[in-house]
N, C-alpha and C positions, 0 to 999 in steps of 0.2 A: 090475208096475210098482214098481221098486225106489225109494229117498226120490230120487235124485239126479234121476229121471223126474218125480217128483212135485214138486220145487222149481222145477226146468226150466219146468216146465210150468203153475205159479202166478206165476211171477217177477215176470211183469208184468200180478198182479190186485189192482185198486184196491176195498178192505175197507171199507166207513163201518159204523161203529158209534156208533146214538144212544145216549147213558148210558153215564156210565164208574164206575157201581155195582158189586154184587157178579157182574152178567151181564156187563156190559161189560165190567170190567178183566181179567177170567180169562179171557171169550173172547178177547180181545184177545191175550194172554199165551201162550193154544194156539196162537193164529192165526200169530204172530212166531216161534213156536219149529217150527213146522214148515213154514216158508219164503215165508210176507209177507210182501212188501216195503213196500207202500202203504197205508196204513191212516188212512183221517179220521175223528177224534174229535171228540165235541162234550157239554159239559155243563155247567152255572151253578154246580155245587154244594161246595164245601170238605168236605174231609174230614176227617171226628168219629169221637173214639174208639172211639164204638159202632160204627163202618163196618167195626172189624178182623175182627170175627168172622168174615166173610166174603168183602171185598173185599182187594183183591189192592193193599193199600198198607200202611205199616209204622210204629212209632208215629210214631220221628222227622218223619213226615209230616205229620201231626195239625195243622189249620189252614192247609193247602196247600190252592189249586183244583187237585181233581181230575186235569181235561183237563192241567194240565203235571207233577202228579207223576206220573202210569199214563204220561205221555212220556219221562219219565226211567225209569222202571220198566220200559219196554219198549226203551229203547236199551241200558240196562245185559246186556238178556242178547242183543239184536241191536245191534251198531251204527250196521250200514248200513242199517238201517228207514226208511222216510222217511215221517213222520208228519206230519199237518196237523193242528192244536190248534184249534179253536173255542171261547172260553171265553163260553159264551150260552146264554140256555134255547132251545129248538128251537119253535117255530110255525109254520104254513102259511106266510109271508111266508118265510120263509129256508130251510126245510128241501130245498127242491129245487136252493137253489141252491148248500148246502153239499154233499149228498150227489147230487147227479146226475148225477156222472162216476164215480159209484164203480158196479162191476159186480154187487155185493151188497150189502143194507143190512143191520144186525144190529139189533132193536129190541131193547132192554134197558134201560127205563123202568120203576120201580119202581108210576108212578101210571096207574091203569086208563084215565084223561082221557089222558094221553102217548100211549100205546100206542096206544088208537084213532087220536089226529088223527094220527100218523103211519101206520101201516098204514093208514089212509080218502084222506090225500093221496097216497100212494103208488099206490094201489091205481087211484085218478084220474086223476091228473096223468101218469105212469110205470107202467101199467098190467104193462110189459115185465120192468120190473123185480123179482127175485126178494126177497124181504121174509122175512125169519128173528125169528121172536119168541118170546119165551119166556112163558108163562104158568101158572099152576100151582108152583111151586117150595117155599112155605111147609114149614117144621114137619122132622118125621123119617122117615125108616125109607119102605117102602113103595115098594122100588127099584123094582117091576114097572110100577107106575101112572105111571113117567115114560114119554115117548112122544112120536115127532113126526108129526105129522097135515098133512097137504096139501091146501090150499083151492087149484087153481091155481098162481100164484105164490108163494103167501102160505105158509110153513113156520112150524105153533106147536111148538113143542119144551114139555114139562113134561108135570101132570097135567092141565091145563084146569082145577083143582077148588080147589087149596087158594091162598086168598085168605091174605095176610098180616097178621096182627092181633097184638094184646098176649098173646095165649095161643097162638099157632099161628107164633112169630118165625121169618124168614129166617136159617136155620142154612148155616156152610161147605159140608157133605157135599152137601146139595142144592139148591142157588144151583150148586153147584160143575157136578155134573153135567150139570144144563140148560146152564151156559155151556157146558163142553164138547161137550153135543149140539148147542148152534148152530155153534160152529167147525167140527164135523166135517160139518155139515149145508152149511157154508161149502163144504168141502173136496170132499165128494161132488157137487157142482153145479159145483164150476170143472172138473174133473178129468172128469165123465162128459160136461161141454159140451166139452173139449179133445182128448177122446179122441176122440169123434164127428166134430169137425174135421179130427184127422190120415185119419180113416179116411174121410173124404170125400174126403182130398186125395188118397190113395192109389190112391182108386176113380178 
């Protein structure tokens, strides 16, 4: 499957990603540079200097929300993206109603309370729906101990282990990794559900 088969063939996959942190804006950023076109974002949060060490935003940004600077961040290197901006914290009351047309959801919430009510309404509400989280990312080194594990529908990408604290801080290198293992985790489920398609059509 060369890239031209591979863009073809995600062209028209609608991407929601909750949190536009150090998971979300890099997955994001994989996601658009190798041929997403549709991507709903959603997060409350302004972005602080301490966010560069790992998030995929730049100083001049510094005291922008988020969800419209990673919009311009992500047009400047696609332009024809088409993006939906939600600038709100995410709860059971809206969450299915931002992200329920989209064909994959990307969890990438920094706070363990986020992560659950989102994977728990999903997991209810949209059972069908495939769920990408990241858990585990903290600290250094220790490439082996990343890993994505399958509950189901539910994909965790990370180590499962290392929590983030004032001695174990969310560093680039592996924030980095886990985003990219959710985008590729994106990638592997639109591409292995598409190819199954053609080969159904063929039979």
């Amino acid at each position: 499957m060369d890239l031209y088969d591979i863009k073809r063939l995600i062209h028209n996959k609608k991407i929601g990603i909750a949190g536009c942190g150090g998971l979300g804006s890099n997955c994001a950023v994989a996601l658009v540079r190798t041929g997403i076109k549709h991507i709903v974002i959603a997060d409350y949060d302004i972005i602080d200097e301490s966010n560069l060490n790992r998030q995929y935003y730049f100083l001049n940004q510094v005291g922008r929300k988020k969800v419209f600077a990673l919009r311009d961040n992500l047009m400047a290197i696609e332009p024809d993206v088409n993006i939906e901006v939600f600038d709100t914290r995410l709860d059971e009351s809206n969450l299915i109603k931002i992200y329920g047309q989209c064909d994959i959801i990307v969890e990438a919430f920094d706070e363990a309370s986020q992560k659950q009510m989102i994977i728990e309404t999903f997991l209810s509400e949209m059972p069908e729906k495939n769920i990408i989280s990241g858990v585990g990312l903290a600290g250094f080194g220790n490439n082996n101990s990343l890993k994505t594990s399958r509950f189901g529908n539910l994909y965790i990408c990370g180590d499962n282990i290392s929590e983030v604290s004032e001695l174990n801080p969310p560093l680039a290198p592996r924030v980095g990794i886990v985003a990219n293992m959710q985008a590729n985790q994106v990638l592997e489920i639109l591409l292995s559900t598409e190819s199954q398609v053609n080969e159904n059509q063929i039979e």
